[in-house]
GUKE-780941 format. One record per residue: residue number from 0; chain; residue in one letter; x, y, z of N, C-alpha, C, O in turn. Coordinates in Angstrom, 1 decimal, always signed. Atoms other than C-alpha are relative to their C-alpha. Example, Ala and Ser with C-alpha at 12.3 -4.5 7.8 and 13.67 -1.06 7.14 Angstrom:
2
+-----+------+------+--------+--------+--------+--------+--------+--------+--------+--------+--------+--------+--------+--------+
: pos : unit : code :   n_xx :   n_yy :   n_zz :  ca_xx :  ca_yy :  ca_zz :   c_xx :   c_yy :   c_zz :   o_xx :   o_yy :   o_zz :
+-----+------+------+--------+--------+--------+--------+--------+--------+--------+--------+--------+--------+--------+--------+
:   0 :    A :    A :   +0.9 :   -1.2 :   +0.0 :  +12.3 :   -4.5 :   +7.8 :   +0.9 :   +1.2 :   +0.0 :   +1.9 :   +1.2 :   +0.7 :
:   1 :    A :    S :   -0.9 :   -1.1 :   +0.0 :  +13.7 :   -1.1 :   +7.1 :   -0.8 :   +1.1 :   +0.8 :   -0.3 :   +2.2 :   +0.9 :
+-----+------+------+--------+--------+--------+--------+--------+--------+--------+--------+--------+--------+--------+--------+
END
This chain:
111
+-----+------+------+--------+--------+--------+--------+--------+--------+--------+--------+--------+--------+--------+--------+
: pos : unit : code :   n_xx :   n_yy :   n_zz :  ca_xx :  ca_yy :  ca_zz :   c_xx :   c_yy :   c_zz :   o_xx :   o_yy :   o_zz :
+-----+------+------+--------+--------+--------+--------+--------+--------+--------+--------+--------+--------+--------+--------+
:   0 :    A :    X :   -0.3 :   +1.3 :   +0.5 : -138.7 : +137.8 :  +17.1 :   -1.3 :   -0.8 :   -0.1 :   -2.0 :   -0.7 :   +1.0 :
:   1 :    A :    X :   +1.2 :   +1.2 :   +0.4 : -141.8 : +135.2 :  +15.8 :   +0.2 :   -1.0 :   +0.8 :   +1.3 :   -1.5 :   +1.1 :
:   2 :    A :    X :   +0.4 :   +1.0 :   -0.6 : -142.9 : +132.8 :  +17.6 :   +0.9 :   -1.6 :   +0.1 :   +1.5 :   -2.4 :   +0.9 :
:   3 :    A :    X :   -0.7 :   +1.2 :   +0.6 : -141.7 : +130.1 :  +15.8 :   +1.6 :   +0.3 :   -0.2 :   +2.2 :   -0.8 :   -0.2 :
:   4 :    A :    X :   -1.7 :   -0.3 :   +0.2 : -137.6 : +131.7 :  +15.4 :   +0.1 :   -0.1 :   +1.5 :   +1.3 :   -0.2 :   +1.8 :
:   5 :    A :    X :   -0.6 :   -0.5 :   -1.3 : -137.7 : +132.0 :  +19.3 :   -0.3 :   -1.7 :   +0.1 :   +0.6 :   -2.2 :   +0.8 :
:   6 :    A :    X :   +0.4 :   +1.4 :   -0.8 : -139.1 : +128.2 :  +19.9 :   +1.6 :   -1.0 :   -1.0 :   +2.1 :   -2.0 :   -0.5 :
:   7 :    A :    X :   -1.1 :   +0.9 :   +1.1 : -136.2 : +126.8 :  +16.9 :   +1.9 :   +0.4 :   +1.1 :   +2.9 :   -0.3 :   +1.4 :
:   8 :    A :    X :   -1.1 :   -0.2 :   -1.0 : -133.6 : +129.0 :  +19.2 :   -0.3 :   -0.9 :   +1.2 :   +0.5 :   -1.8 :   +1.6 :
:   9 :    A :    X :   -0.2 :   +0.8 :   -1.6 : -134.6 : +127.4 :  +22.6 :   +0.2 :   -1.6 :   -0.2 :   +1.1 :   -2.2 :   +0.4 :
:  10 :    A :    X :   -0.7 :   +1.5 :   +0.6 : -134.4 : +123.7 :  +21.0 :   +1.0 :   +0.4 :   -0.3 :   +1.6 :   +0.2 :   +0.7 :
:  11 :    A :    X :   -1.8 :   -0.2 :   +0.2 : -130.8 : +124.8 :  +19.8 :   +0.7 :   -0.2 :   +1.0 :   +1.8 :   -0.8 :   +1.1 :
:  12 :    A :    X :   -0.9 :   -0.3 :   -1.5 : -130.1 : +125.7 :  +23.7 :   +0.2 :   -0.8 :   +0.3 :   +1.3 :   -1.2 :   +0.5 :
:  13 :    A :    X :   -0.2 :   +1.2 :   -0.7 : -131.5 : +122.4 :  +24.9 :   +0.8 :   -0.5 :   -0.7 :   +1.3 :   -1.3 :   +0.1 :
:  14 :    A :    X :   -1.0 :   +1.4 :   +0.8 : -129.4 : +120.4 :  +22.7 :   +1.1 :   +0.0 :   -0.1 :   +1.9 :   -0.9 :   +0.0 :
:  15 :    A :    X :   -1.3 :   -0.5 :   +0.3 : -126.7 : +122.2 :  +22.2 :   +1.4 :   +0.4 :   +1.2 :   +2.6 :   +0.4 :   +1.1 :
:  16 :    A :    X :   -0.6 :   -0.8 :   -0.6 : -125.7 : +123.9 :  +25.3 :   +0.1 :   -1.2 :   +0.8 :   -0.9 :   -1.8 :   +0.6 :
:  17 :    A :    X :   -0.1 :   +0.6 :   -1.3 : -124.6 : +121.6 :  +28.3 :   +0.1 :   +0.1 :   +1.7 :   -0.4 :   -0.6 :   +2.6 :
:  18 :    A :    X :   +0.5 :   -0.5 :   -1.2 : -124.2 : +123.2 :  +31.3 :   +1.2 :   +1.2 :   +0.4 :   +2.2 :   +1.4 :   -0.3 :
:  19 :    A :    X :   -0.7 :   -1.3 :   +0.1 : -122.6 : +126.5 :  +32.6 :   +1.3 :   -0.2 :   +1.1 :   +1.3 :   -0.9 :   +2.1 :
:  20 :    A :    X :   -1.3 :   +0.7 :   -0.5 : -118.8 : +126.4 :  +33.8 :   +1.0 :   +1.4 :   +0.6 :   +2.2 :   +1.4 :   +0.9 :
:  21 :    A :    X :   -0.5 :   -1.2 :   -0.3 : -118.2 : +130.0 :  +34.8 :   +1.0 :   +0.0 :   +1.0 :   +2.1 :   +0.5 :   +1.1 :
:  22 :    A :    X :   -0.9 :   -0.6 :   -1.5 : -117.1 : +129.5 :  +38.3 :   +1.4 :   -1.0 :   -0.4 :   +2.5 :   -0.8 :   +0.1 :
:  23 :    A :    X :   -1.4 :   +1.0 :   -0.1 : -114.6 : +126.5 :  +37.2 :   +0.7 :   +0.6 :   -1.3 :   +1.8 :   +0.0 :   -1.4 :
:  24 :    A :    X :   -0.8 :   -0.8 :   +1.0 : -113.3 : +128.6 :  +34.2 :   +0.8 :   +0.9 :   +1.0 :   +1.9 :   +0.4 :   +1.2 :
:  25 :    A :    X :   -0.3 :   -0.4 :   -1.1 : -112.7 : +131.4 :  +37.0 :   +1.1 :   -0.3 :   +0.6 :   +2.1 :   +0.4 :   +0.8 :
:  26 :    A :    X :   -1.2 :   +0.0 :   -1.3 : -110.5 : +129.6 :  +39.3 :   +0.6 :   -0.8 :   -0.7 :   +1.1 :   -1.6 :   +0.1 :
:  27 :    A :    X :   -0.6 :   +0.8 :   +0.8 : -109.0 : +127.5 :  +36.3 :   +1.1 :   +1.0 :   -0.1 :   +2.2 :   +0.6 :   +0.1 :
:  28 :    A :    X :   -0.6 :   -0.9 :   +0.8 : -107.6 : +131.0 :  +34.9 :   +0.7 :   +0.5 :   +1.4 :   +1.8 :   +1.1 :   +1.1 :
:  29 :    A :    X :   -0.7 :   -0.3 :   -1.3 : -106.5 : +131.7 :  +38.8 :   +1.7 :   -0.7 :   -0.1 :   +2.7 :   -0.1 :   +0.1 :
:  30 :    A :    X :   -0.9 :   +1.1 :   +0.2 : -104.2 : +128.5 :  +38.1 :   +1.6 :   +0.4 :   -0.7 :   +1.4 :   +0.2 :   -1.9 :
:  31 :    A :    X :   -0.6 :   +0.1 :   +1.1 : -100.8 : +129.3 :  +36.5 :   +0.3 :   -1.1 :   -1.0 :   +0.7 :   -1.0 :   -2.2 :
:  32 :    A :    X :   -0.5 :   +0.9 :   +0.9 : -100.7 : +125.7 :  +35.4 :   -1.4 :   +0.3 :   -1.3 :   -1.2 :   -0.2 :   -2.5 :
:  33 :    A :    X :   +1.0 :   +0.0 :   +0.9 : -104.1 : +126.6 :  +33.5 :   -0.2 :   +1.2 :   -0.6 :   -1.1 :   +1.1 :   -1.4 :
:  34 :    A :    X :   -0.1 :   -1.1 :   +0.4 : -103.8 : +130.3 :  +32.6 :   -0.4 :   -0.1 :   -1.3 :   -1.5 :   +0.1 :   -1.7 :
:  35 :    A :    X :   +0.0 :   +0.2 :   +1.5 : -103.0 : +129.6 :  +28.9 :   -0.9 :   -0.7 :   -0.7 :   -0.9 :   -0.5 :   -1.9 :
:  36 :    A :    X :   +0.5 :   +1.2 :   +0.7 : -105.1 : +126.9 :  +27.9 :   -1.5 :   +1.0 :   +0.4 :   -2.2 :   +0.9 :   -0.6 :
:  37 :    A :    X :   +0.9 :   -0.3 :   +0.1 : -108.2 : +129.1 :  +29.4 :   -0.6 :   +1.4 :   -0.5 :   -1.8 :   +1.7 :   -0.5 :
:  38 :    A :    X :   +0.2 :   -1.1 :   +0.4 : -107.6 : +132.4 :  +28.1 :   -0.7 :   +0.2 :   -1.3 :   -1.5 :   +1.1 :   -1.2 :
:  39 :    A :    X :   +1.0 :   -0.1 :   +1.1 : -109.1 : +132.3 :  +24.8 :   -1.8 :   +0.1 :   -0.1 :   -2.7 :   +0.7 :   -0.7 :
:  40 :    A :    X :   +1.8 :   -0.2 :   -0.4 : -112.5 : +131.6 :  +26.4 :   -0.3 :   +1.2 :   +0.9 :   -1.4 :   +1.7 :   +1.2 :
:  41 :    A :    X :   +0.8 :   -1.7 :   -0.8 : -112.0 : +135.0 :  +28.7 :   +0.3 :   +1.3 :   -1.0 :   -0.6 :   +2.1 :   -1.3 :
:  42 :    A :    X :   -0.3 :   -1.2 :   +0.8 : -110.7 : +137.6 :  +26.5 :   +0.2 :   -0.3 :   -1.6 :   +1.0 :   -1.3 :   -1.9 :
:  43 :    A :    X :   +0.4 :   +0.3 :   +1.1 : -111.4 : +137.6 :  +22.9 :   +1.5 :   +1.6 :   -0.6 :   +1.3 :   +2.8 :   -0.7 :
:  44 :    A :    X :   -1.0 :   -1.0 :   +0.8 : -108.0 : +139.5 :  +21.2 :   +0.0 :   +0.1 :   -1.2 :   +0.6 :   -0.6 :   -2.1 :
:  45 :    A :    X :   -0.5 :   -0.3 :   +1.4 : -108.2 : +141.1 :  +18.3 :   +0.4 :   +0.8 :   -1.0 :   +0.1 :   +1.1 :   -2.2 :
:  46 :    A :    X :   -1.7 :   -0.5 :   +0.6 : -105.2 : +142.5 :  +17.7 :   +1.2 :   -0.3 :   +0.9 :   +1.8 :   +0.5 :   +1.7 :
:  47 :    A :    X :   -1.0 :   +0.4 :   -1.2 : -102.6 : +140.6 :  +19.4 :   +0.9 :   +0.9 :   +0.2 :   +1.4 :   +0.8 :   +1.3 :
:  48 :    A :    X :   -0.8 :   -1.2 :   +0.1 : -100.3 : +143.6 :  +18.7 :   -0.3 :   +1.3 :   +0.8 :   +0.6 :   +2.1 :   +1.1 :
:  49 :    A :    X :   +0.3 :   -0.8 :   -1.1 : -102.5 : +145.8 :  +20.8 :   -0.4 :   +0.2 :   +1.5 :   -1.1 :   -0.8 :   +1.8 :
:  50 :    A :    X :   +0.0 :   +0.4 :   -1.2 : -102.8 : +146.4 :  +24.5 :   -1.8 :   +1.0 :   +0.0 :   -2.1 :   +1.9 :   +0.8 :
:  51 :    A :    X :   +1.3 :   -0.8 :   -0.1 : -106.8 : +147.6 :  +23.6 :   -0.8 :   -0.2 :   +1.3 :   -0.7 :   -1.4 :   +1.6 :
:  52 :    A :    X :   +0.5 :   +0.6 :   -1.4 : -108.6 : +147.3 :  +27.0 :   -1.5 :   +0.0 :   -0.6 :   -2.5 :   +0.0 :   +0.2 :
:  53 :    A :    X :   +1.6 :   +0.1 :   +0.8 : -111.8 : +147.1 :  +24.3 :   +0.0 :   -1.1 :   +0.0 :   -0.8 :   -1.5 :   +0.8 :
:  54 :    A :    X :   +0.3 :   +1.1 :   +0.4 : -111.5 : +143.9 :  +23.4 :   -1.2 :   -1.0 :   +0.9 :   -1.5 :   -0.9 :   +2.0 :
:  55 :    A :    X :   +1.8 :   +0.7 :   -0.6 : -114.8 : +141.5 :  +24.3 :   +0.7 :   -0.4 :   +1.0 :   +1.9 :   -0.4 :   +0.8 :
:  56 :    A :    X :   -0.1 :   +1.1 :   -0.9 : -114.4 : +139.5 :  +27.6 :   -1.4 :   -0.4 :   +0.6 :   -2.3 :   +0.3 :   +1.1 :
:  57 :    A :    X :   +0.9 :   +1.2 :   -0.2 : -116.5 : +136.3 :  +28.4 :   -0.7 :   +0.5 :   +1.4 :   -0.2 :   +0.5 :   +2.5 :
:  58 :    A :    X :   +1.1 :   -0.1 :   -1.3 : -119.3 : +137.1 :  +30.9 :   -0.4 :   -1.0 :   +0.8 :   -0.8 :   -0.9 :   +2.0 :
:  59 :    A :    X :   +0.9 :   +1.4 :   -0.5 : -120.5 : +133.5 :  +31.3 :   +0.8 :   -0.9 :   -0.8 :   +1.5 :   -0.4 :   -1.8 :
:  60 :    A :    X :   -0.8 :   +1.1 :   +0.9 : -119.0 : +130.1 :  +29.9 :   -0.9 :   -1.1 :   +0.3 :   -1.6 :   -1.3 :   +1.3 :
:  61 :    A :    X :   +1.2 :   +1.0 :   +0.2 : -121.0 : +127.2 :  +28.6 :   +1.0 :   -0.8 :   -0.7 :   +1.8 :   -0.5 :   -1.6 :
:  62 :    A :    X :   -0.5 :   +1.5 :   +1.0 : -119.9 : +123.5 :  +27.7 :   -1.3 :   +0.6 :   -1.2 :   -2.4 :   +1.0 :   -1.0 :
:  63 :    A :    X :   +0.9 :   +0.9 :   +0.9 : -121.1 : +122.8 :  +24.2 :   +0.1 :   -0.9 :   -1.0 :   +1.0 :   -1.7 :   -0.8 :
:  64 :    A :    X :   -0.5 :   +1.3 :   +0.7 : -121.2 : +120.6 :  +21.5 :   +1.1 :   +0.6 :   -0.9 :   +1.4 :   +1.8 :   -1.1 :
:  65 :    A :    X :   -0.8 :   -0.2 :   +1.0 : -118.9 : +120.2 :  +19.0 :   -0.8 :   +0.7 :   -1.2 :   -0.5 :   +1.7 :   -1.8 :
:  66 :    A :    X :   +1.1 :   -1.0 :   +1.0 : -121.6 : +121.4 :  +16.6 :   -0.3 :   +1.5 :   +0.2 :   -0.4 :   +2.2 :   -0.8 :
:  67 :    A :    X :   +0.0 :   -1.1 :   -0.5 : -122.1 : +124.3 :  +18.4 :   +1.1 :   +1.1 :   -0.3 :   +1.3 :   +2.2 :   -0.8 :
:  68 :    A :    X :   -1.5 :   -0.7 :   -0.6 : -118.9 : +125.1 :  +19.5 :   +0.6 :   +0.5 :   -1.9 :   +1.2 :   +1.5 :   -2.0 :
:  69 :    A :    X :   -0.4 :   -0.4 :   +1.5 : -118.0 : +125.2 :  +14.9 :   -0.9 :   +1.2 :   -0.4 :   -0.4 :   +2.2 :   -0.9 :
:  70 :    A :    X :   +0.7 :   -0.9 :   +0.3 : -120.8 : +127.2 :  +14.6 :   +0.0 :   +1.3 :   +1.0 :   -0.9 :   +2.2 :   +0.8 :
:  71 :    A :    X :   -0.3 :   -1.5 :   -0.5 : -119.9 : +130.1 :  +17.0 :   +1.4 :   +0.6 :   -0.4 :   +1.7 :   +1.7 :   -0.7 :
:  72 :    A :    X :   -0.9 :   -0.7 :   +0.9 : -116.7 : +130.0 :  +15.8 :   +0.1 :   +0.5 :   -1.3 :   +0.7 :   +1.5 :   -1.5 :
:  73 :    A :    X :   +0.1 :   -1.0 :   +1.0 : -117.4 : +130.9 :  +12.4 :   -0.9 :   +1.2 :   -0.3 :   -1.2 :   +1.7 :   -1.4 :
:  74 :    A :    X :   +0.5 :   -1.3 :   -0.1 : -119.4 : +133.6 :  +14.0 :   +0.8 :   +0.7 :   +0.4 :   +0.4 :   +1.9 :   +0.6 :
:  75 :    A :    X :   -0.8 :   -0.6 :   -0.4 : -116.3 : +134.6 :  +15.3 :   -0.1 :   +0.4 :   +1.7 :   +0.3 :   +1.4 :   +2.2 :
:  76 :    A :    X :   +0.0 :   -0.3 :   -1.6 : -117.2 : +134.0 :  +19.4 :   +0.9 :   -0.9 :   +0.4 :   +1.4 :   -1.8 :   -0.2 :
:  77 :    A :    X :   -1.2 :   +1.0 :   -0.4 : -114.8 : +132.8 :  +21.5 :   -0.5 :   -1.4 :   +0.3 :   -1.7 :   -1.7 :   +0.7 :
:  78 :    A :    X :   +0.4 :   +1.7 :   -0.4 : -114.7 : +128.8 :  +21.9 :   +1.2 :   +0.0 :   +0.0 :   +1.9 :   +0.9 :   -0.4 :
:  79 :    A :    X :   -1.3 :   +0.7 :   -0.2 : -111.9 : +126.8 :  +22.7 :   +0.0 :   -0.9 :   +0.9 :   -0.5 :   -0.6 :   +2.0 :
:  80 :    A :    X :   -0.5 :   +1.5 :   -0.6 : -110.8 : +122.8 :  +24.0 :   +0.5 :   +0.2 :   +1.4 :   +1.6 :   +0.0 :   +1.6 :
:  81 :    A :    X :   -0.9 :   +0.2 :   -1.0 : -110.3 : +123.2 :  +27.6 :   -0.6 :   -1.0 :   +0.8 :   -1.8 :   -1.2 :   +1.0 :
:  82 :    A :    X :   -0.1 :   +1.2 :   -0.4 : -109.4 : +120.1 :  +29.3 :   -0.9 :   -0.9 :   -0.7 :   -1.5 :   -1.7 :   +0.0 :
:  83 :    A :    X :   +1.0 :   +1.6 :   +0.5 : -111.5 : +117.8 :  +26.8 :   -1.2 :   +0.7 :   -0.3 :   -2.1 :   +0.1 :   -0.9 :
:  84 :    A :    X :   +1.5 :   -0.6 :   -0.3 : -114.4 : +120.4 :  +27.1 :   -0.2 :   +1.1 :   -1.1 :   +0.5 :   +2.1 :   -0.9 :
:  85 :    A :    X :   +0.4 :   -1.1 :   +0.4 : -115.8 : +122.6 :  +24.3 :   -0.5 :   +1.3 :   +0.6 :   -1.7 :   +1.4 :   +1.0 :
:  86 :    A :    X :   +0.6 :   -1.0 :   -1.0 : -116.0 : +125.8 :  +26.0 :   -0.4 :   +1.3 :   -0.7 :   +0.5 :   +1.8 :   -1.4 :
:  87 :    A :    X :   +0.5 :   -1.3 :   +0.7 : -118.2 : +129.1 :  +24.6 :   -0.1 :   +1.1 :   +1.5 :   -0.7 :   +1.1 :   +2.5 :
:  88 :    A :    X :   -0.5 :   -1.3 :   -0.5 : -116.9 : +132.5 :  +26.1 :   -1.3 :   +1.1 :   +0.1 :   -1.3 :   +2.2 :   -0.4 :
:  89 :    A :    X :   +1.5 :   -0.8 :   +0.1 : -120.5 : +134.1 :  +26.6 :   +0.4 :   +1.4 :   +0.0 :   +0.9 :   +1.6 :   +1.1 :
:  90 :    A :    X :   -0.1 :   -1.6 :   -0.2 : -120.1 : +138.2 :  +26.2 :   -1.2 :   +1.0 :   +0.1 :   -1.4 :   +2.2 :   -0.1 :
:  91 :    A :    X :   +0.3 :   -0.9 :   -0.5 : -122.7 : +138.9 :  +27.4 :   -1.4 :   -1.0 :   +1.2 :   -1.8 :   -2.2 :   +1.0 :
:  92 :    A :    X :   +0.7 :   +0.5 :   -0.6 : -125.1 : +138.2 :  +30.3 :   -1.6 :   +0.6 :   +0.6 :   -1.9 :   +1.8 :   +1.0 :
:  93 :    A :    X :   +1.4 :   -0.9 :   -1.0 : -128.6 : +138.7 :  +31.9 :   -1.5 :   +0.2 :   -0.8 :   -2.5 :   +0.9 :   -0.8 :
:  94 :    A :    X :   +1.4 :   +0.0 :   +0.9 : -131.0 : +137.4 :  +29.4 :   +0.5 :   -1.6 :   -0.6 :   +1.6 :   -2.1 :   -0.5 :
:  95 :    A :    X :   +0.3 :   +2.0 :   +0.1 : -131.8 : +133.4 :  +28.1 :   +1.1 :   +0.5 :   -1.2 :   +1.2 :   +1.4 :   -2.0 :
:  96 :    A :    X :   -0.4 :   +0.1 :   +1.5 : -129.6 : +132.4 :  +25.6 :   -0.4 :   +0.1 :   -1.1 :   +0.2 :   +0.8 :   -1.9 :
:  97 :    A :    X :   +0.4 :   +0.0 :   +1.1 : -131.4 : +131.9 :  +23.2 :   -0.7 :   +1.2 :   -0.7 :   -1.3 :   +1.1 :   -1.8 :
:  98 :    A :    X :   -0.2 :   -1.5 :   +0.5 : -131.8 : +135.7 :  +23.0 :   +1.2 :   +0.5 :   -1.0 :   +1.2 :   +1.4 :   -1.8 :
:  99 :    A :    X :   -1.3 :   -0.3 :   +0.5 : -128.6 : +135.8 :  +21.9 :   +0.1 :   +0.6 :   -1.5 :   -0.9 :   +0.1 :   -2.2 :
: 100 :    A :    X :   -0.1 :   -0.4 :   +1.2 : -127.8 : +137.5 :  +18.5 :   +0.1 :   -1.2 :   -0.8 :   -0.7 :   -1.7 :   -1.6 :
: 101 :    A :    X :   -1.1 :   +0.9 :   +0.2 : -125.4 : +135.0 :  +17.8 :   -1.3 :   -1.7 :   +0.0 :   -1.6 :   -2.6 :   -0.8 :
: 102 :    A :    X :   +0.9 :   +1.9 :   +0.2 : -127.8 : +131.6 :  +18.8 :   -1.2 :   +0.2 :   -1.0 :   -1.5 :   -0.7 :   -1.8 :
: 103 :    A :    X :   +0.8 :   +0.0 :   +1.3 : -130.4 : +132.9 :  +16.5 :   +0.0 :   +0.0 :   -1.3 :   -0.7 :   -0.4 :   -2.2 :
: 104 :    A :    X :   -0.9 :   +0.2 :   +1.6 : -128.4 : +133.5 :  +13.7 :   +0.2 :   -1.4 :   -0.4 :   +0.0 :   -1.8 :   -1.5 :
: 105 :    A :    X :   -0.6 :   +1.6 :   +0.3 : -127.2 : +129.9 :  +14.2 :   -1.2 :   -0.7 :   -0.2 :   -1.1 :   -1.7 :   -1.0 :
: 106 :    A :    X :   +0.8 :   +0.9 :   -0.1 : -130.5 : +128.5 :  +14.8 :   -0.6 :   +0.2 :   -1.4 :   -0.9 :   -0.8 :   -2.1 :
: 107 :    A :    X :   +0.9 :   +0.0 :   +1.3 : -132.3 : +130.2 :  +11.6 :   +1.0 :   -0.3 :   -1.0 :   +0.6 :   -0.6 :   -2.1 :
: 108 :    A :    X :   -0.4 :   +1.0 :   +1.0 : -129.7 : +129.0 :   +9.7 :   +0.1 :   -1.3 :   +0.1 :   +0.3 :   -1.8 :   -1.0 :
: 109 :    A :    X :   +0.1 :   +1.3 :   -0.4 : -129.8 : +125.7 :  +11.1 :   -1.5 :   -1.0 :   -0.6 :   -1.5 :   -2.2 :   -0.7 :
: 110 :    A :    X :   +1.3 :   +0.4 :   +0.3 : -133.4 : +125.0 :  +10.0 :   +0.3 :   -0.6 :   -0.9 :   -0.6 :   -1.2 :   -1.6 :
+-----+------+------+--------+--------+--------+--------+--------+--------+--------+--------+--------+--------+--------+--------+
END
């Protein structure tokens, strides 16, 4: 990645991302009163018809903005409104965000 594509992603992060919510997603999804409302940000179904044990599930979870949070959905990652909070379903972990496939995509089209 160029110089300049990796410095346009990490400004994306700062602005965009707000802070990481893994462990209160976690024991949200523990909750029966919160099961439903947080599932969409752990397991990404796609084929509600099938019992695939492939389907992605969320490694990490990040508040972000509403700007964000439009633009991962029409990359097709999980997001979803819980409690008030735009929440992104991270699939995968163990490198900066703004490694991400997905945040650079967004960011070089964002330019």
């Amino acid at each position: 990645m160029e110089r300049n594509e990796h410095k346009i992603s990490e400004e994306l992060v700062g602005k965009e991302i707000k802070s990481c919510v893994s462990y209160l997603i976690t024991r949200l999804a523990q909750h029966p009163d919160f099961m439903e409302e947080v599932l969409p940000v752990c397991i990404q179904d796609q084929d509600s018809n099938s019992d695939n044990d492939d389907d992605p599930i969320a490694l990490e979870h990040w508040i972000v903005s509403d700007y964000l949070a439009d633009r991962l959905q029409e990359q097709g990652e999980m997001v979803a409104n819980v409690l008030g909070m735009q929440v992104w379903g991270r699939t995968c972990t163990g490198q900066a965000i703004a490694l991400d496939d997905v945040i650079r995509k967004i960011a070089k089209e964002s330019r």
